[in-house]
Biopython code that builds the backbone (N, CA, C, O; Angstrom):
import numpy as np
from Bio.PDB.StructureBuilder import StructureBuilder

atoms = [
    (1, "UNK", "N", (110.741, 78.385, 101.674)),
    (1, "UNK", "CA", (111.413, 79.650, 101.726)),
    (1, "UNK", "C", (112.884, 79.446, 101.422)),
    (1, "UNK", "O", (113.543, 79.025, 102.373)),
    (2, "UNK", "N", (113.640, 79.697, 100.092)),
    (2, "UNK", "CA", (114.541, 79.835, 99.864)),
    (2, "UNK", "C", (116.016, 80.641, 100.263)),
    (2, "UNK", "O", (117.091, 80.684, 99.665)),
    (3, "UNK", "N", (115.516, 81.306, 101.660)),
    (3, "UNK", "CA", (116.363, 82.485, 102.160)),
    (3, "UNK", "C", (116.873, 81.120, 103.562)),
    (3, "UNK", "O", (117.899, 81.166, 104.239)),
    (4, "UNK", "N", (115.533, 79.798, 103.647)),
    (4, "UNK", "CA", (116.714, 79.468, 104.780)),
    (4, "UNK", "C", (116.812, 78.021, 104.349)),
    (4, "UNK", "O", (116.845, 77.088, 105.151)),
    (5, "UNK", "N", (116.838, 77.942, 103.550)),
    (5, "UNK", "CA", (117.926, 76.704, 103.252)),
    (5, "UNK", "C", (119.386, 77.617, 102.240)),
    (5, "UNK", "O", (120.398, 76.979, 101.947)),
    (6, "UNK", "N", (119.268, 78.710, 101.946)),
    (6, "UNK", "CA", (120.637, 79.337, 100.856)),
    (6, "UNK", "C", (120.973, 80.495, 101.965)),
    (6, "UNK", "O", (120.286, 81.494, 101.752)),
    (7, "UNK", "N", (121.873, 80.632, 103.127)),
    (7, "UNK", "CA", (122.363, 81.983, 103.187)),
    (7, "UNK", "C", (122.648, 82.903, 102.598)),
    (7, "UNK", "O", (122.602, 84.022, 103.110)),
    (8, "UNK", "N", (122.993, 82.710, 101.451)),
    (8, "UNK", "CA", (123.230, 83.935, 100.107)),
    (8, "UNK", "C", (122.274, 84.185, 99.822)),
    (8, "UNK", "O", (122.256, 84.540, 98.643)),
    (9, "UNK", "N", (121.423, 84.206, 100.244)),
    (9, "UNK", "CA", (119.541, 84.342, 99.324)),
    (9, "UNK", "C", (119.405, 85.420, 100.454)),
    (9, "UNK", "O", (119.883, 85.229, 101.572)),
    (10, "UNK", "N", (118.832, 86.391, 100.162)),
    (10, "UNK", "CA", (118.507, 88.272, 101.349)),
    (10, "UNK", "C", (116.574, 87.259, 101.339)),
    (10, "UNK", "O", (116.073, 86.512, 100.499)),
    (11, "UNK", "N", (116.091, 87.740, 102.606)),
    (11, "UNK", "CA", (114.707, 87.380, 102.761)),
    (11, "UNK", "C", (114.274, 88.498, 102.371)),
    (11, "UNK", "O", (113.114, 88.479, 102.782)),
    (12, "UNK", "N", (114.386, 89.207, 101.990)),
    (12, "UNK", "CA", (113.586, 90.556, 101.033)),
    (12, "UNK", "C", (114.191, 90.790, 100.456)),
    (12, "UNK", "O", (114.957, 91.725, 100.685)),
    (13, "UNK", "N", (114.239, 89.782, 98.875)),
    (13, "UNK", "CA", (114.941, 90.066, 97.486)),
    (13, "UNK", "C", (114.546, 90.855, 96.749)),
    (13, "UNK", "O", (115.208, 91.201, 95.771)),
    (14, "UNK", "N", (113.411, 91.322, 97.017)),
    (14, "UNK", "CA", (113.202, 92.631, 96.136)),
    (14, "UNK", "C", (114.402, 94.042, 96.012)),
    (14, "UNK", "O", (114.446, 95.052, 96.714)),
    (15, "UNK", "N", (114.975, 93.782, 95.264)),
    (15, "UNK", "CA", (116.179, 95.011, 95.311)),
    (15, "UNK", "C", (115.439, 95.852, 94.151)),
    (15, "UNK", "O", (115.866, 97.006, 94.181)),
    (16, "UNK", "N", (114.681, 95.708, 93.357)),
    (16, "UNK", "CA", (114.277, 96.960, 92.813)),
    (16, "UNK", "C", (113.321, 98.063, 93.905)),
    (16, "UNK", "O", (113.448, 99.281, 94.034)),
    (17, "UNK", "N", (112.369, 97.134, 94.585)),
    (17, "UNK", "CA", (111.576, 98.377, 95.600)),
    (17, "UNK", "C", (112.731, 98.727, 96.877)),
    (17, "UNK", "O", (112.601, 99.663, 97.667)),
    (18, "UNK", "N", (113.487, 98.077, 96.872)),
    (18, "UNK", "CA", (114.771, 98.779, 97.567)),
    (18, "UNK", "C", (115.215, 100.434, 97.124)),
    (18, "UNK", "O", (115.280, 101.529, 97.682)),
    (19, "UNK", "N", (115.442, 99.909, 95.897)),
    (19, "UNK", "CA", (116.156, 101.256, 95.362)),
    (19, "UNK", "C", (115.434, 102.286, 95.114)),
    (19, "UNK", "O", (115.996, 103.290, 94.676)),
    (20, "UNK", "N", (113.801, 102.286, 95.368)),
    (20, "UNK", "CA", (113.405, 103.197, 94.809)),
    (20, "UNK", "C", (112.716, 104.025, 96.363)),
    (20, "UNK", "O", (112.137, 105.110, 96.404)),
    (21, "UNK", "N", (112.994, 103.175, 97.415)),
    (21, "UNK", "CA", (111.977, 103.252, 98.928)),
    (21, "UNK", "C", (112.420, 105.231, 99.341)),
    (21, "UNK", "O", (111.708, 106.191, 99.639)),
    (22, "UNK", "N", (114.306, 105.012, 99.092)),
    (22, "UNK", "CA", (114.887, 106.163, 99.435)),
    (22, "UNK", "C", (114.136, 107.783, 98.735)),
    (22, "UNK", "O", (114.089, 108.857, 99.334)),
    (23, "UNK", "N", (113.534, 107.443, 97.091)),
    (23, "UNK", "CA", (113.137, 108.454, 96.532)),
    (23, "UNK", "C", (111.808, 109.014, 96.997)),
    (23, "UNK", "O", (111.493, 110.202, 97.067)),
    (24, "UNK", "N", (111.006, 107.826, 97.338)),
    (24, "UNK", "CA", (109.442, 107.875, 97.644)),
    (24, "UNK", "C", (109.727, 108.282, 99.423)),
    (24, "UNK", "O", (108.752, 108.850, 99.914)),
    (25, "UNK", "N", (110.818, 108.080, 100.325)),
    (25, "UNK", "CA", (110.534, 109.232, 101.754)),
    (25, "UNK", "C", (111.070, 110.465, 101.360)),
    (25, "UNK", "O", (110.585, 111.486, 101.847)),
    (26, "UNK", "N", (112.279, 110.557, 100.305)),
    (26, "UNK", "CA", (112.492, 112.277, 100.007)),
    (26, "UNK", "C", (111.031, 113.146, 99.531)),
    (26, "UNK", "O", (110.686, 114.311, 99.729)),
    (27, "UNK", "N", (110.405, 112.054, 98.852)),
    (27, "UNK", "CA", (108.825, 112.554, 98.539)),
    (27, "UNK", "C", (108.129, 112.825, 99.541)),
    (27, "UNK", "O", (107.402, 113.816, 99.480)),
    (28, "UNK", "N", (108.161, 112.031, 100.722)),
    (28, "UNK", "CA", (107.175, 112.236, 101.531)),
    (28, "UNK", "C", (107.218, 113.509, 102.249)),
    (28, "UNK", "O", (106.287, 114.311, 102.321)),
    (29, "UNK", "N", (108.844, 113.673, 102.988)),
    (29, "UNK", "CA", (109.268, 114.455, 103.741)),
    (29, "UNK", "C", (108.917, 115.483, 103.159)),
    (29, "UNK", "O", (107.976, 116.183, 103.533)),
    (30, "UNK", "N", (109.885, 115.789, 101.811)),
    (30, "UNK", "CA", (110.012, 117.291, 101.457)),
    (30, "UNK", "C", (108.580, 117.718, 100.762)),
    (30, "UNK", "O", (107.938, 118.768, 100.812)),
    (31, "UNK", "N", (108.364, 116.551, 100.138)),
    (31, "UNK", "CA", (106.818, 116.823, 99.144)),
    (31, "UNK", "C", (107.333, 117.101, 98.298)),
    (31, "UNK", "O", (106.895, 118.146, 97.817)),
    (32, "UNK", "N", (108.211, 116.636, 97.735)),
    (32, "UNK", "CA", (108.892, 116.372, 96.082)),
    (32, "UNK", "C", (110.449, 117.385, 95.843)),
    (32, "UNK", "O", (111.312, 118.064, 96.400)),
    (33, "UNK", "N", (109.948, 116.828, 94.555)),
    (33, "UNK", "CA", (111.805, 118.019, 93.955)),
    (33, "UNK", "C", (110.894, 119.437, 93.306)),
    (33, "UNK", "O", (109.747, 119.516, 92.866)),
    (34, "UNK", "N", (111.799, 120.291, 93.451)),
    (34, "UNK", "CA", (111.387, 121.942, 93.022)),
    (34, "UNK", "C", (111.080, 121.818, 91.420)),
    (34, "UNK", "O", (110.522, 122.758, 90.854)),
    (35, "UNK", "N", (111.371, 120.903, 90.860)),
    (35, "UNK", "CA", (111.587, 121.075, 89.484)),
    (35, "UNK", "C", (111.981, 119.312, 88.789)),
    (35, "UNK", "O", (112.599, 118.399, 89.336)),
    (36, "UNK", "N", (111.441, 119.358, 87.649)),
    (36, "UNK", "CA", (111.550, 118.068, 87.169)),
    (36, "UNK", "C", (113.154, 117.618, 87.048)),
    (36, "UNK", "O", (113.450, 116.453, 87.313)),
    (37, "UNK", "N", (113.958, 118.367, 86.729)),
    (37, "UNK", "CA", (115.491, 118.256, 86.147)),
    (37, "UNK", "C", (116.066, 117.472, 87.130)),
    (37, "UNK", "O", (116.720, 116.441, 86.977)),
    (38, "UNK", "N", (115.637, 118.298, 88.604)),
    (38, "UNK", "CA", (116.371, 118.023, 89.950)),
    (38, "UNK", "C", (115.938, 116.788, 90.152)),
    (38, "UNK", "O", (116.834, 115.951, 90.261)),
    (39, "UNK", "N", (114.523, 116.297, 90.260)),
    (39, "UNK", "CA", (114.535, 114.984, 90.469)),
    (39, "UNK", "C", (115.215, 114.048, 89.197)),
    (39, "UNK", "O", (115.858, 113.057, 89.544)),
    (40, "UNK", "N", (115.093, 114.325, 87.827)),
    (40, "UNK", "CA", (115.701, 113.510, 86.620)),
    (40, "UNK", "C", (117.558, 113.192, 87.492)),
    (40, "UNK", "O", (118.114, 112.106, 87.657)),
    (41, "UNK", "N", (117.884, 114.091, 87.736)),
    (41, "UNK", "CA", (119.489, 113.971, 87.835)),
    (41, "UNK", "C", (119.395, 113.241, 89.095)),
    (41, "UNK", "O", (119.934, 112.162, 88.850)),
    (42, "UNK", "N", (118.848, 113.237, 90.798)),
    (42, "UNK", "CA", (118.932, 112.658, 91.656)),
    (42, "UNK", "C", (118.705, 111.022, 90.934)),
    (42, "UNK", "O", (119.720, 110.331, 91.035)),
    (43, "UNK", "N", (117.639, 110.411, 90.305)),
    (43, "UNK", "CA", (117.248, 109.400, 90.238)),
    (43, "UNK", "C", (118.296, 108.688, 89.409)),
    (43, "UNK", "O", (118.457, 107.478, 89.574)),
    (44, "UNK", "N", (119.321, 109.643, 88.161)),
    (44, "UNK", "CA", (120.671, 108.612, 87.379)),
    (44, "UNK", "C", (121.406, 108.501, 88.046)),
    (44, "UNK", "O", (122.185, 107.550, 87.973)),
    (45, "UNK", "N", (121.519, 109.889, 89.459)),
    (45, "UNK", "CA", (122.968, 109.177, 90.165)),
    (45, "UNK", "C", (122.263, 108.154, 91.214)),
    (45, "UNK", "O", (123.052, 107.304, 91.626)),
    (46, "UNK", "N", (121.158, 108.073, 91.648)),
    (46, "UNK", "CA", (121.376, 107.041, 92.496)),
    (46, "UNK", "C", (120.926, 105.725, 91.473)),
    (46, "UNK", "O", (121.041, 104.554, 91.834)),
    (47, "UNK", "N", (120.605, 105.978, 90.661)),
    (47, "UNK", "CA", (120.575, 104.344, 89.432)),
    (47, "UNK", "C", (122.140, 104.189, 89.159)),
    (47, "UNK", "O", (122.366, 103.045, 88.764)),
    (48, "UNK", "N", (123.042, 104.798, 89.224)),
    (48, "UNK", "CA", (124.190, 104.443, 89.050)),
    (48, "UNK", "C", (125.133, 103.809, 90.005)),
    (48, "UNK", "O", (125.889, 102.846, 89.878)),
    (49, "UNK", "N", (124.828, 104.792, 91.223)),
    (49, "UNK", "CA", (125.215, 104.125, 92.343)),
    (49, "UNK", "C", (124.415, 102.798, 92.652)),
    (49, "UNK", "O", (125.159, 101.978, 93.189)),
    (50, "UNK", "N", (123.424, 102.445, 92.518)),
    (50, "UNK", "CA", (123.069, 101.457, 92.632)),
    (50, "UNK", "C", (123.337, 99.745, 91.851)),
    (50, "UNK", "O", (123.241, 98.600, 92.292)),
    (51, "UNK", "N", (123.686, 100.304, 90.574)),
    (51, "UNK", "CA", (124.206, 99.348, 89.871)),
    (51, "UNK", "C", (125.607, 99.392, 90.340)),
    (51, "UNK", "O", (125.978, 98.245, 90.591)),
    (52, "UNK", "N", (126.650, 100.386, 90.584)),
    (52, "UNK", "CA", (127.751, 99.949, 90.598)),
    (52, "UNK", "C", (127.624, 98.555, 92.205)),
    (52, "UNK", "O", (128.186, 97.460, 92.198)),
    (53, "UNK", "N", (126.880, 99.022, 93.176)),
    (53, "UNK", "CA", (126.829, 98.252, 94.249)),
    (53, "UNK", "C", (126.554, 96.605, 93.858)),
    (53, "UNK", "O", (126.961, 95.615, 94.467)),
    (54, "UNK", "N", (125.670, 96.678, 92.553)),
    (54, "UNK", "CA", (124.991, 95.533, 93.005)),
    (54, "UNK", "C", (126.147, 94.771, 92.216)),
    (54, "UNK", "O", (126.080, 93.561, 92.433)),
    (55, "UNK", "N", (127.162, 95.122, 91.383)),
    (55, "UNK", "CA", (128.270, 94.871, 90.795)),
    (55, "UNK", "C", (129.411, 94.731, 91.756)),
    (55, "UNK", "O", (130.574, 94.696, 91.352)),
    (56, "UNK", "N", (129.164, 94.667, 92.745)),
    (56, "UNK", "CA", (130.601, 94.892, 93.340)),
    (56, "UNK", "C", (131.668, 95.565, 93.462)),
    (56, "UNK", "O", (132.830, 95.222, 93.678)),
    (57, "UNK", "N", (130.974, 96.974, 93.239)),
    (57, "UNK", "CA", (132.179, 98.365, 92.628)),
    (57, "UNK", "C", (132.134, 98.574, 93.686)),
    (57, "UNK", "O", (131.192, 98.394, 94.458)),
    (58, "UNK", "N", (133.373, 99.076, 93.922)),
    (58, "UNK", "CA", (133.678, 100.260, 95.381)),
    (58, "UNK", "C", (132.830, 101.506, 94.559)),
    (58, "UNK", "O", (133.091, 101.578, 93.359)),
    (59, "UNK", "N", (131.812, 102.520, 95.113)),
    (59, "UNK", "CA", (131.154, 103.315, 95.078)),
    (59, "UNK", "C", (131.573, 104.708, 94.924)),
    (59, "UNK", "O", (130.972, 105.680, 94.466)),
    (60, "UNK", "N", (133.088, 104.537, 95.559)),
    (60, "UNK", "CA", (134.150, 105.806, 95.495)),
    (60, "UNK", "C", (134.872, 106.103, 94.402)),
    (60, "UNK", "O", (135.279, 107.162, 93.924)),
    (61, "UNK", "N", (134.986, 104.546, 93.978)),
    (61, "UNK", "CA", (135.776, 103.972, 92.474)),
    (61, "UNK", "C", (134.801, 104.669, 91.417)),
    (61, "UNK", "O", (135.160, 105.503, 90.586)),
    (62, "UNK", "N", (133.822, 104.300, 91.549)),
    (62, "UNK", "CA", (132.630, 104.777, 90.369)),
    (62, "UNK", "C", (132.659, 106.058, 90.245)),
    (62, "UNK", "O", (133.088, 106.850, 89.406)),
    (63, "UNK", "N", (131.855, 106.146, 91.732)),
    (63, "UNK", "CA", (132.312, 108.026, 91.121)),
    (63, "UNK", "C", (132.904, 108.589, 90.655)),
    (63, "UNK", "O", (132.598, 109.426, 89.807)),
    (64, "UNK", "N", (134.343, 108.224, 91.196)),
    (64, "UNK", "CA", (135.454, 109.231, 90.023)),
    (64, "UNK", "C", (135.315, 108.339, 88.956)),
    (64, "UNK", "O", (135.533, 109.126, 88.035)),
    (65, "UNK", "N", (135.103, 107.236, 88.404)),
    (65, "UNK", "CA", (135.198, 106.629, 87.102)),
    (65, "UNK", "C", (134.306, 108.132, 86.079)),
    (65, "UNK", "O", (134.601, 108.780, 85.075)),
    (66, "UNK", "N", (133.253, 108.116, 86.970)),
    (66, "UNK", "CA", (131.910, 108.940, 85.994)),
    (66, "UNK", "C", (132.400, 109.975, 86.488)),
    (66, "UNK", "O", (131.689, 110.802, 85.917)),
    (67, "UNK", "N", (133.225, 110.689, 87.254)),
    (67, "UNK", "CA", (133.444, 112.344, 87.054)),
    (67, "UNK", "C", (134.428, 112.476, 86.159)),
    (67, "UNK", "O", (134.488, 113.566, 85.590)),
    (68, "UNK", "N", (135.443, 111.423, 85.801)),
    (68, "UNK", "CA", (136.283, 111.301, 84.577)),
    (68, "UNK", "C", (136.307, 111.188, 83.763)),
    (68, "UNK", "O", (137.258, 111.055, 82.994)),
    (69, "UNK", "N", (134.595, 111.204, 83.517)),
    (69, "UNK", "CA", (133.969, 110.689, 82.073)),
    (69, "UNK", "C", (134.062, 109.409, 81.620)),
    (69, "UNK", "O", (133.666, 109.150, 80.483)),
    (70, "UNK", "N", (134.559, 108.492, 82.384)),
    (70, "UNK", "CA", (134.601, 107.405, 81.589)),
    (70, "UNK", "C", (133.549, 106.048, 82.582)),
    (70, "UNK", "O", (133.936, 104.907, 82.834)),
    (71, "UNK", "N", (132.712, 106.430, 82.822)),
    (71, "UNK", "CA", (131.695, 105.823, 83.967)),
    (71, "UNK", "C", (131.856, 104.089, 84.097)),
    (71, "UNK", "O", (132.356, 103.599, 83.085)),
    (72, "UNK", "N", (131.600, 103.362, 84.897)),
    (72, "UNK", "CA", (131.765, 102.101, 84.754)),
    (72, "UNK", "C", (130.773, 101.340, 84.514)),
    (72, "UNK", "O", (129.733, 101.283, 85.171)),
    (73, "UNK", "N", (131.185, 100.435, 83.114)),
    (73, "UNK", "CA", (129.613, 99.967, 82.893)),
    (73, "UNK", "C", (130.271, 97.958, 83.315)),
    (73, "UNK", "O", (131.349, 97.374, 83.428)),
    (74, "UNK", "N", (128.790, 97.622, 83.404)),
    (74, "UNK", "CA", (128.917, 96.315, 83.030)),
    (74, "UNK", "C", (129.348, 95.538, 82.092)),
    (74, "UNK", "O", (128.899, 95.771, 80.970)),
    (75, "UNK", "N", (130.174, 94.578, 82.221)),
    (75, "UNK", "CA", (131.056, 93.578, 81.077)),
    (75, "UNK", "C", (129.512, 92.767, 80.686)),
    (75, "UNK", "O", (128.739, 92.182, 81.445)),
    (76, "UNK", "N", (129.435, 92.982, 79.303)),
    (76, "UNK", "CA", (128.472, 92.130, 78.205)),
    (76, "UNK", "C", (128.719, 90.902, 78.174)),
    (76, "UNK", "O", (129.908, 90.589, 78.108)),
    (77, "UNK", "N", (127.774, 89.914, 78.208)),
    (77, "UNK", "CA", (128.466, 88.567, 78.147)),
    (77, "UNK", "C", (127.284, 87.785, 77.205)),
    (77, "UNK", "O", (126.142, 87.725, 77.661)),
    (78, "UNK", "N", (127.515, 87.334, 76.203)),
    (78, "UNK", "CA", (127.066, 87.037, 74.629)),
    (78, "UNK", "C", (126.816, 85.707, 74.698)),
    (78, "UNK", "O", (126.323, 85.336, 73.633)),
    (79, "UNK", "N", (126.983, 84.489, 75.778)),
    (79, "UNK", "CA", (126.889, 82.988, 75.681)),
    (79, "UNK", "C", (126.298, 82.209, 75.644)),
    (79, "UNK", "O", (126.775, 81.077, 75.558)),
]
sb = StructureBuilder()
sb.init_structure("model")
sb.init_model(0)
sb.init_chain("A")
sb.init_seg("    ")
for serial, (resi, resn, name, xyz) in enumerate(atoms, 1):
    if name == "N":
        sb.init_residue(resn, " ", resi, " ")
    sb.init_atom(name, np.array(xyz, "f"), 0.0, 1.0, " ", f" {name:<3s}", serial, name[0])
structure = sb.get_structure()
């Protein structure tokens, strides 16, 4: 088990079924979105918020980055 010999290693590295756990109880609770749009737009802002996190963005930073239109993406690295 790689989580206890590396402290930096999370024992439930799955961060994709992370991000998606929050959409599937709004499902459960409410029994979905009213309309396809509403869920399309919930799921980019929290894919956005989610990448800025896993980047190390302040989350407050992002937001206004993307209400300013100029959203924060990831630096490309070609090596």
């Amino acid at each position: 088990m790689k989580f206890i010999d590396h402290l930096n290693v999370l024992f439930d590295n799955i961060l994709a079924e992370r991000d998606i756990r929050m959409m599937k109880v709004k499902m459960k609770i409410s029994g979905g979105f009213r309309d396809f749009s509403t869920g399309r737009a919930i799921a980019l802002i929290r894919s956005y918020i989610s990448t800025i996190r896993k980047n190390r963005v302040n989350v407050i930073d992002g937001l206004i980055l993307a209400f300013e239109n100029v959203p924060w993406l990831p630096k490309l690295n070609f090596n």
